[in-house]
C-alpha positions as CSV (number, residue, x, y, z in Angstrom):
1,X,4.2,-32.9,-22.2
2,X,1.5,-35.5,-22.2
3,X,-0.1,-37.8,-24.9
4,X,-1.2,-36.3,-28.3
5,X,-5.4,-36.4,-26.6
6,X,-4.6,-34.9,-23.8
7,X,-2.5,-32.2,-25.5
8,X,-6.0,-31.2,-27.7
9,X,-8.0,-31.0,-24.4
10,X,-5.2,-28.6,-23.4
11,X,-5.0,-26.7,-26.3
12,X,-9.0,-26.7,-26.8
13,X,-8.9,-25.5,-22.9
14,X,-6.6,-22.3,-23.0
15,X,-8.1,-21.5,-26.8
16,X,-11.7,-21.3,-24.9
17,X,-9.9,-19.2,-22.2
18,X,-8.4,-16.7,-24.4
19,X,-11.7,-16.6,-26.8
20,X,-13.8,-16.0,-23.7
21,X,-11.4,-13.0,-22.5
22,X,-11.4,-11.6,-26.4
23,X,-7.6,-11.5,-26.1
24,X,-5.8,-10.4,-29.2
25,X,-2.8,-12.0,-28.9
26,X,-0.7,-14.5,-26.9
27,X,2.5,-16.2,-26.9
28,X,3.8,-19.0,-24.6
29,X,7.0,-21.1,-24.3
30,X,8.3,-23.6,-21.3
31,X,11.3,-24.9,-21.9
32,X,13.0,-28.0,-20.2
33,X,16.0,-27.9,-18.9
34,X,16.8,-24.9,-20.8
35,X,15.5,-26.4,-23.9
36,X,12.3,-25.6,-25.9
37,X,9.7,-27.9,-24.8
38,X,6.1,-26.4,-25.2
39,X,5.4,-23.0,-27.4
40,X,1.4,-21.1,-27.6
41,X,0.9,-18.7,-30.4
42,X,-2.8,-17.7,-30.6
43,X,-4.5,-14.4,-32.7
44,X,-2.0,-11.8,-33.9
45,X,0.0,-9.4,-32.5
46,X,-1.9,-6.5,-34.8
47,X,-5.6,-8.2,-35.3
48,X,-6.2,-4.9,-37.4
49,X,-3.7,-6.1,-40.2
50,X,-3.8,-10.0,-39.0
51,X,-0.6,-9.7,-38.6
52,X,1.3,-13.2,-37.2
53,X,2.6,-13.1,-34.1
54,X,5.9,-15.4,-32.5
55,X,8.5,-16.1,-29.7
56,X,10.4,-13.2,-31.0
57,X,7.3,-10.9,-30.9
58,X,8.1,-8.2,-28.5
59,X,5.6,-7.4,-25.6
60,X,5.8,-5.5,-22.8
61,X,6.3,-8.0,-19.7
62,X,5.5,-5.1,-16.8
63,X,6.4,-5.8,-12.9
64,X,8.8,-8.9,-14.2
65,X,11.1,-6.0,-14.5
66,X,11.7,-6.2,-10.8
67,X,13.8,-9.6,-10.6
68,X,16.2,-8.1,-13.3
69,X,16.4,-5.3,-11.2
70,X,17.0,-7.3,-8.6
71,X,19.8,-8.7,-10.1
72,X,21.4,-6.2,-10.5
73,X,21.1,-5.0,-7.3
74,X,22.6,-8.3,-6.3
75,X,25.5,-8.3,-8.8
76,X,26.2,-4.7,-7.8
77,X,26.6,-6.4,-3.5
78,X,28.7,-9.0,-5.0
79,X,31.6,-6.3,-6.9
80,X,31.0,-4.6,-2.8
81,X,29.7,-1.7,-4.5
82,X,26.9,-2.1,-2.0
83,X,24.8,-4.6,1.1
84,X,21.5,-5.3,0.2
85,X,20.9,-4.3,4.2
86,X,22.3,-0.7,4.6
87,X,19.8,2.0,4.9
88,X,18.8,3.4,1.7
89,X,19.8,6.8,2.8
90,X,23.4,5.5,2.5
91,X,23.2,5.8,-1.3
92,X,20.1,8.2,-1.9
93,X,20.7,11.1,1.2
94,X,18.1,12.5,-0.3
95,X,15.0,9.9,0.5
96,X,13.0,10.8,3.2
97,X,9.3,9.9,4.4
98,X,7.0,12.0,6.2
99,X,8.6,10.2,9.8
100,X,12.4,10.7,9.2
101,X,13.3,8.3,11.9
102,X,11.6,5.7,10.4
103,X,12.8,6.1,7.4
104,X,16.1,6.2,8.0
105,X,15.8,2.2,9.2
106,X,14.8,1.5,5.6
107,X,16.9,-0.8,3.8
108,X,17.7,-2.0,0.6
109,X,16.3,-5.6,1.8
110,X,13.0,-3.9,2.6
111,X,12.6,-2.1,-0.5
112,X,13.6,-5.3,-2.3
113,X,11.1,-7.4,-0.1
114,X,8.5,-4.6,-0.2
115,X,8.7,-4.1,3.3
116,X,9.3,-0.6,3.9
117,X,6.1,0.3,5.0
118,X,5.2,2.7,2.7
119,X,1.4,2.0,1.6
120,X,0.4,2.3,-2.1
121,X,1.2,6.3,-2.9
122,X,-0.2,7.9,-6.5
123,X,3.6,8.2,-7.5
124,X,2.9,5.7,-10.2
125,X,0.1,8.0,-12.1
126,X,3.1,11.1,-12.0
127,X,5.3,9.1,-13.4
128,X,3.4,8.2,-16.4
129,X,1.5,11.5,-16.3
130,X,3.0,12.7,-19.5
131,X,2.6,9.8,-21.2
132,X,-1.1,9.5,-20.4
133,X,-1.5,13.3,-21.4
134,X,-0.1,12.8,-24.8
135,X,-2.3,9.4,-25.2
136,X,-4.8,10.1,-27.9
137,X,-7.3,7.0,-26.4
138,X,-7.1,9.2,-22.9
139,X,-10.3,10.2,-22.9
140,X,-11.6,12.3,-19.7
141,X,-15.1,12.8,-18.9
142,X,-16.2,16.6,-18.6
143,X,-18.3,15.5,-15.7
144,X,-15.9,14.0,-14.1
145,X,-13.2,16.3,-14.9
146,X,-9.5,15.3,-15.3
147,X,-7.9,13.0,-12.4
148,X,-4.2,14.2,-13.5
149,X,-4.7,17.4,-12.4
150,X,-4.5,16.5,-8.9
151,X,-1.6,14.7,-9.6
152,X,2.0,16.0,-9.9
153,X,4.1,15.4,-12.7
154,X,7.1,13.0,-11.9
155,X,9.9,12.7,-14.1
156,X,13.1,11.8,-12.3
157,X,14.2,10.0,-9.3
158,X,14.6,13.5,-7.4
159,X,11.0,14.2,-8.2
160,X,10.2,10.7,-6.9
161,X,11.9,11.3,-3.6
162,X,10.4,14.8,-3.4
163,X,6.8,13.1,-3.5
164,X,7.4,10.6,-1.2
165,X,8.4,13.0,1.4
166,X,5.9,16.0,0.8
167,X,2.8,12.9,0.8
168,X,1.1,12.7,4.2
169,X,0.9,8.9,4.8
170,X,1.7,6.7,8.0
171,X,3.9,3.8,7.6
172,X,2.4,0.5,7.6
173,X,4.5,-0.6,10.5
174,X,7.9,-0.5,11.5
175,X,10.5,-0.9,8.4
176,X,10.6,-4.5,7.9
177,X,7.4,-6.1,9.3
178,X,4.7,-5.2,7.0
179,X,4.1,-6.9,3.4
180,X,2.8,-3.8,1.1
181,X,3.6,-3.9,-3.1
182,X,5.5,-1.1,-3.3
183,X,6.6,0.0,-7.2
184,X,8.3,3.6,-4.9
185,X,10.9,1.1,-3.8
186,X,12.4,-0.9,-7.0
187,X,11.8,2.7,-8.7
188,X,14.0,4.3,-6.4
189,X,16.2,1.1,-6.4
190,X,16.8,1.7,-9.9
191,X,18.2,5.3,-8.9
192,X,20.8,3.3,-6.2
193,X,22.2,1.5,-9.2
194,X,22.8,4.7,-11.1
195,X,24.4,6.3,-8.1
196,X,26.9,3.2,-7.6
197,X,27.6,2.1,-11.1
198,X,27.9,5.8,-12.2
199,X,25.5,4.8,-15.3
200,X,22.2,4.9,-16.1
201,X,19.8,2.1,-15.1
202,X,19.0,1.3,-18.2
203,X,22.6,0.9,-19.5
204,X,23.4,-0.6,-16.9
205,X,20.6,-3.5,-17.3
206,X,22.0,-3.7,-20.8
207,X,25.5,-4.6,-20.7
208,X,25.2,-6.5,-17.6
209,X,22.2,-8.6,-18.3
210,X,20.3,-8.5,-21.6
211,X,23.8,-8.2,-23.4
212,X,25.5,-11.4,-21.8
213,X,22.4,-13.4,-21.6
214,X,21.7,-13.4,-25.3
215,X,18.9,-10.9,-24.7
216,X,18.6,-8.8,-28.1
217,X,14.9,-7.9,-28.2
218,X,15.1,-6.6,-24.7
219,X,14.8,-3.2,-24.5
220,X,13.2,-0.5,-22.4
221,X,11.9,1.7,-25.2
222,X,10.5,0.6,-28.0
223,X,12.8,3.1,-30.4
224,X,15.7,1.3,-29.1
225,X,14.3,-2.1,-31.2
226,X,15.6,0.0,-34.6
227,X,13.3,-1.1,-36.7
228,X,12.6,-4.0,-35.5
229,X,9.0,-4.8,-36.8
230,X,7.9,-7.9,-34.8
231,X,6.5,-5.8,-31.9
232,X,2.5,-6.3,-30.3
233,X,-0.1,-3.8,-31.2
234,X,-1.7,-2.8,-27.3
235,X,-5.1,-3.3,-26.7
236,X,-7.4,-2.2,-23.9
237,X,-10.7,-2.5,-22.5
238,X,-13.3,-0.2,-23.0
239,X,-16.6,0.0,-21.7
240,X,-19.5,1.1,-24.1
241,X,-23.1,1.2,-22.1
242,X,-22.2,-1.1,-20.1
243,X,-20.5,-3.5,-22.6
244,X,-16.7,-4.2,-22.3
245,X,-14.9,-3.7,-25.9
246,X,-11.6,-4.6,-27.3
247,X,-9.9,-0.9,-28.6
248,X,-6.6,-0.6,-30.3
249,X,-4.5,1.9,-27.8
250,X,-0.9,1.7,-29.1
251,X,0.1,4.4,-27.6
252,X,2.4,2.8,-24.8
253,X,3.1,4.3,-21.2
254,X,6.6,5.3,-20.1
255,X,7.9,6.8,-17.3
256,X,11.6,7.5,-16.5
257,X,11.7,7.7,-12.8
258,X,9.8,4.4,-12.4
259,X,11.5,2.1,-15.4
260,X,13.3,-0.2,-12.9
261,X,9.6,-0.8,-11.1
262,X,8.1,-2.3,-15.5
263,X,8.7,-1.1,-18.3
264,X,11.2,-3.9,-20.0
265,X,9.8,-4.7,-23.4
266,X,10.8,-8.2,-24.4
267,X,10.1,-11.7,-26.3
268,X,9.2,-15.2,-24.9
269,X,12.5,-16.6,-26.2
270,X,14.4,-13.7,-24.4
271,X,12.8,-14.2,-21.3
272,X,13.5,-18.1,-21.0
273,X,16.9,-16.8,-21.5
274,X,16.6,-14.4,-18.3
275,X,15.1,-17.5,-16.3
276,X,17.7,-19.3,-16.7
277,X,19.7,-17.2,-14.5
278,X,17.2,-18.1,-11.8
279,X,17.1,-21.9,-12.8
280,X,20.6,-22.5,-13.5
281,X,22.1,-21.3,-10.4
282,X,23.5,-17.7,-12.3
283,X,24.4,-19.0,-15.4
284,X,23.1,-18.5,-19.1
285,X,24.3,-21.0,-21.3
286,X,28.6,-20.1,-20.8
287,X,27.6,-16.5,-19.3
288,X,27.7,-16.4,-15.8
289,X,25.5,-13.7,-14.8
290,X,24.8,-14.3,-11.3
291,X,26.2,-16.5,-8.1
292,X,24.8,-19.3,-7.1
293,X,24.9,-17.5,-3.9
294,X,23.1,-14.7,-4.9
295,X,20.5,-16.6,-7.0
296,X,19.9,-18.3,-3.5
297,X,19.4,-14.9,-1.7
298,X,16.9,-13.7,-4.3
299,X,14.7,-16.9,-4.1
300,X,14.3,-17.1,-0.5
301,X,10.9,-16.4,1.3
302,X,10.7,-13.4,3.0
303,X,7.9,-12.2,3.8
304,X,4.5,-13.7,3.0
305,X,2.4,-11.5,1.0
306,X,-0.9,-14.0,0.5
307,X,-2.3,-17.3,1.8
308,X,0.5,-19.2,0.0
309,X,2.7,-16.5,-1.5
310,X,5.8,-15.1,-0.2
311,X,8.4,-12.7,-1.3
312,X,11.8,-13.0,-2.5
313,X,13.9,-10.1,-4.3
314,X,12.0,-9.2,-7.4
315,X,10.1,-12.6,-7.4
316,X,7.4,-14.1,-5.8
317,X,7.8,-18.1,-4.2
318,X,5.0,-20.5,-3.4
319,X,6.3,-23.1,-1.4
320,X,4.1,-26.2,-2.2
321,X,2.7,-25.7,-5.9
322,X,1.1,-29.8,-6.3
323,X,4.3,-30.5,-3.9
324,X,7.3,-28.2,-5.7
325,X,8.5,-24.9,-5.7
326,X,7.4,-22.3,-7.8
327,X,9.2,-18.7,-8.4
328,X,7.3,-16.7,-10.4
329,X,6.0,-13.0,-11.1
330,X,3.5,-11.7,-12.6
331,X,3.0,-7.7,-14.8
332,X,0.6,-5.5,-15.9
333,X,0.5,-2.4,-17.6
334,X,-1.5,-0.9,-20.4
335,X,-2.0,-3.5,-22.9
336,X,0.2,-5.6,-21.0
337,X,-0.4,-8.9,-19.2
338,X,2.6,-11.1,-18.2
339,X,3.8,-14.3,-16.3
340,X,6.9,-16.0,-15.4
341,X,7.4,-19.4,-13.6
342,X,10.4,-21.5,-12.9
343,X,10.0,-24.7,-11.0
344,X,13.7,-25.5,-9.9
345,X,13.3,-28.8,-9.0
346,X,11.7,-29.7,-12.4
347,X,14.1,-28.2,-14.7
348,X,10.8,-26.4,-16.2
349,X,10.5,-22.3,-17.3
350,X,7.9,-20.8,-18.8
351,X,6.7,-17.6,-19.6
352,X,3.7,-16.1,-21.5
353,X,2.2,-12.6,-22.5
354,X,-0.7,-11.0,-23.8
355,X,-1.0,-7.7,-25.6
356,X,-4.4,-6.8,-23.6
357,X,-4.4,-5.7,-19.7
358,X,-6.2,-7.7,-17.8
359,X,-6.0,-11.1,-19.6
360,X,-5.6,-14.1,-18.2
361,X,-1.8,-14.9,-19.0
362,X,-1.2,-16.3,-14.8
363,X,-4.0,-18.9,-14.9
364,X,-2.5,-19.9,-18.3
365,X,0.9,-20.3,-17.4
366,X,0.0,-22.1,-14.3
367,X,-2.3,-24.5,-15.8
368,X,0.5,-25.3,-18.5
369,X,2.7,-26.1,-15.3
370,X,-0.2,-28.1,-13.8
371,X,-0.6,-30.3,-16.8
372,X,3.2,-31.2,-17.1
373,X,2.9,-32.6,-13.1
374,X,0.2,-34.5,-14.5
375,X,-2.4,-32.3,-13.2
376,X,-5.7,-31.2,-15.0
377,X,-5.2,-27.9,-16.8
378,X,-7.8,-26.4,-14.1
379,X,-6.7,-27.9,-10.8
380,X,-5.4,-24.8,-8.1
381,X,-2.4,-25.7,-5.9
382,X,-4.1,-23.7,-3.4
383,X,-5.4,-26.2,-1.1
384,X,-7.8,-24.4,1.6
385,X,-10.9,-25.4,3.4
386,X,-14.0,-23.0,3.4
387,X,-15.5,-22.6,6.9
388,X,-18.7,-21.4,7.8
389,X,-19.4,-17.5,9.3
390,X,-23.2,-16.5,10.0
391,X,-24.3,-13.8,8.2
392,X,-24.1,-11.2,11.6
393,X,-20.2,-12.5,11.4
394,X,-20.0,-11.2,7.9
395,X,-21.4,-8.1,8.0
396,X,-18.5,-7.0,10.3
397,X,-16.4,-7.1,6.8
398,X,-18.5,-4.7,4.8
399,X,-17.0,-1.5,3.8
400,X,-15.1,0.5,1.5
401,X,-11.1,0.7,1.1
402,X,-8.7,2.9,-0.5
403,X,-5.5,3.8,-1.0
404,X,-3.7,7.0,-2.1
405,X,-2.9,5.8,-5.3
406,X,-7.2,5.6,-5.9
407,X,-7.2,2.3,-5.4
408,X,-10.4,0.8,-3.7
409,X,-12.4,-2.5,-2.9
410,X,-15.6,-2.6,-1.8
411,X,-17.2,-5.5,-0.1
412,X,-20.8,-6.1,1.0
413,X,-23.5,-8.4,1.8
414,X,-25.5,-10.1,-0.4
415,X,-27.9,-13.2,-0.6
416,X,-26.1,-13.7,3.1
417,X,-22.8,-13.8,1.0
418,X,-19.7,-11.5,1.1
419,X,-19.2,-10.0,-2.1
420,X,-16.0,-7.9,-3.4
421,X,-15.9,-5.4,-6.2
422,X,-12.8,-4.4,-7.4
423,X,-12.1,-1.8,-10.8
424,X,-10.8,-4.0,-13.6
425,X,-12.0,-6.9,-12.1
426,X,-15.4,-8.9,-12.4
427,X,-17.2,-8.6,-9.2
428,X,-16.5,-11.6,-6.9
429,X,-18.1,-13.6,-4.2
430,X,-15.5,-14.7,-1.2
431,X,-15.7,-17.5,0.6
432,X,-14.3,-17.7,4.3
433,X,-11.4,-19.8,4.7
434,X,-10.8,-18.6,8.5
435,X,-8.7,-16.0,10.2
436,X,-10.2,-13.3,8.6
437,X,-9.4,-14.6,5.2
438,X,-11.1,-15.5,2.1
439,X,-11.0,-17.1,-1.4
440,X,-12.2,-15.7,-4.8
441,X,-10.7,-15.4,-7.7
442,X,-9.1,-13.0,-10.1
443,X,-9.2,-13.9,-13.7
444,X,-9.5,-17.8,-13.7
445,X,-6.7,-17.8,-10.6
446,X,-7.7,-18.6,-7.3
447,X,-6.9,-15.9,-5.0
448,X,-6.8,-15.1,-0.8
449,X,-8.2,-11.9,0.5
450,X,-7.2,-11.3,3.8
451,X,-8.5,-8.4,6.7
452,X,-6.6,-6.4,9.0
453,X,-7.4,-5.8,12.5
454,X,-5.3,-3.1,15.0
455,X,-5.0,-2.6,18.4
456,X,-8.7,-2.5,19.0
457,X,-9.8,-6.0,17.2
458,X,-11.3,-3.6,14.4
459,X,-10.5,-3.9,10.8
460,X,-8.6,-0.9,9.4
461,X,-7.1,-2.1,6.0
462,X,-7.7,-5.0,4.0
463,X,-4.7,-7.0,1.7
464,X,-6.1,-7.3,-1.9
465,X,-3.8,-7.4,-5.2
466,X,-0.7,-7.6,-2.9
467,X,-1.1,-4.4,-1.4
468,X,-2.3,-3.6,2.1
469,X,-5.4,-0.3,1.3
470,X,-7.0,1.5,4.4
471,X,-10.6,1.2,5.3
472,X,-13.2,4.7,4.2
473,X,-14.4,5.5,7.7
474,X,-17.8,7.0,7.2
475,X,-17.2,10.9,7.3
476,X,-13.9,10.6,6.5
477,X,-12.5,10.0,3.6
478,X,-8.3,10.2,4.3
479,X,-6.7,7.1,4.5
480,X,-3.0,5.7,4.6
């Protein structure tokens, strides 16, 4: 990787990261050419017991669920059990959004790409209503009262589909032209492989990807391990008057209907073993899992979904990361944080997890890539110049958005700067960059905020996170 001093700055730099985010436990490995070439362990993957954590230490990896599923999608075109660009409605007759035209143009592509148009729903929160009911560190605030009850419980794909089309929303755009993270659309991709390989999802996943690939800590619940003990204890943040506390929660989230969207539970060493599909053009070690062809298909950019970001089929490219290509994907989910990263053209995979939500397992990974280019562990790939707006300019940003699924950003004006506050995250300052776009940053990783304008030259949603949320007009308070 680099000389023995510079490999203690390194170290010394991610052990002051992880310290300063009071992570519990983390694991890393980037391997070279398919080979071992860097391994993290820090804290423990119970702190209560001080228990050791490993490379075989099972985490949940979240959202990095969507490239296997991808996969299979794509292994499931090449037997011509299906095309990646039919309309969905071809395999699920059943799907249907609240403009049944439109959504009969929607196509496995688009789902894949996350460009059906359908804006952040609270499908997500049904799915995993049971779970959180049944979650003894679900606490809910008599004042507040409980915010499932408004939701409805979701437990299979038909319940999925019968959400989707009873929600009043408006699509984004037409199918194909708008960039929105969408977990409705690998969930219900999950549901077209069960309909054309006449087996469940998750068995499916099994003997035609974790099985072949050497993947035997992969699993989707955590029973199916068998008593398998090196597992990581979740954590979560809780705030206490005001302070933010690390709390043991291990009481993990599942949800049925939404498995193919993140909820894979798997190891470091089993996941540079899925990577190599992606690096090695299909193959794992003898095991072809993939075409070259197909791998090809999955890593092209899409559709841009941030300043430097685009979309592939379950992963995410940036073009120009200090001059290479990076595929990657990140996941979250309670007392999950996760990050893949292959550069192709470097040989190089690396993955690493946390057993808290919200730590800072992206910037990690991505500083561990930026040190093996010869990098410092802090530089940003993202190369952008900050313009200047008067203050009168800025105000025009100011304002609250949400989306159906609850989620909101609100920005205002401060000391004659723009400011963002986001739940979960630390509240941020942007700085303009032009084109109604700005820079801050979301745990140590530099980050591009970016406004939407329609028709009228007025801004109507805003793209934070990946996903497009509406602007709160004042006196009304629906949204898309």
């Amino acid at each position: 990787m680099k000389q023995e001093t510079e490999i203690h700055e390194f170290e010394q730099y991610f052990d002051d990261i992880l310290k300063r985010y009071n992570v519990p436990g983390f694991a890393m490995g980037i391997a070279e050419d398919g080979e071992l070439g860097y391994k993290k362990e820090f804290g423990f993957r119970d702190s209560e017991e001080k228990l050791p954590l490993s490379l075989d230490t099972v985490f949940g990896v979240g959202s990095i669920t969507k490239a296997i599923t991808a996969i299979a999608i794509l292994q499931l075109q090449e037997k011509r059990k299906l095309n990646v660009h039919d309309p969905v409605s071809n395999y699920l007759p059943e799907f249907k959004t609240p403009n049944e035209e439109q959504s009969e143009k929607i196509s496995l592509h688009q789902f894949l790409t996350h460009s059906s148009g359908i804006p952040p729903l609270a499908t997500l929160m049904g799915a995993v209503k049971k779970s959180m009911e049944s979650d003894p560190t679900f606490i809910v605030d008599p004042e507040q009262g409980n915010p499932l009850d408004s939701i409805h419980t979701i437990d299979t794909h038909g319940d999925l589909m019968d959400a989707i089309a009873k929600t009043e929303f408006t699509l984004l755009g037409e199918p194909g032209t708008e960039f929105s993270y969408s977990n409705d659309g690998y969930a219900l991709l999950g549901a077209i492989i069960e309909t054309v390989s006449g087996m469940s999802y998750e068995q499916y996943v099994q003997e035609n990807i974790f099985n072949p690939a050497g993947m035997h800590h992969s699993v989707f619940q955590y029973e199916d391990l068998k008593g398998y003990e090196d597992i990581a204890v979740l954590y979560v943040l809780e705030t206490n008057e005001d302070e933010k506390m690390i709390a043991r929660s291990n009481h993990p989230w599942d949800a049925p209907a939404m498995r193919a969207a993140g909820f894979i539970k798997s190891t470091v060493n089993d996941m540079l073993k899925f990577m190599e599909i992606i690096r090695n053009e299909g193959k794992v070690g003898s095991a072809r899992i993939l075409s070259a062809e197909s791998v090809k298909v999955m890593t092209t950019p899409y559709m841009q979904c941030s300043h430097d970001t685009y979309y592939g089929y379950g992963v995410m490219i940036i073009p120009d990361f200090f001059g290479y290509k990076l595929i990657h994907h990140g996941g979250d989910i309670k007392g999950v944080t996760a990050q893949i990263g292959i550069l192709p053209e470097r040989g190089l995979t690396g993955i690493s997890l946390a057993n808290l939500a919200e730590a800072p397992s992206s910037k990690l990974l991505f500083s561990a890539f930026a040190s093996y280019l010869g990098k410092l562990a802090d530089a940003s790939h993202l190369d952008v110049e900050i313009v200047d707006i008067p203050c009168e300019s800025l105000k025009e940003f100011e304002g609250t958005f949400m989306a159906n699924d609850g989620m909101t950003s609100s920005f205002y004006l401060e000391n004659d700067e723009l400011y963002v506050a986001i739940p979960g995250f630390v509240t941020k300052v942007l700085k303009p960059i032009g084109n109604d776009q700005f820079l801050t940053s979301m745990r140590d990783q530099n980050t591009t905020i970016r406004f939407r304008r329609n028709e009228n030259r007025n801004i109507h949603r805003v793209e934070v996170a990946f996903r497009q949320i509406s602007k709160v007009e004042e006196g009304n308070e629906s949204m898309n």
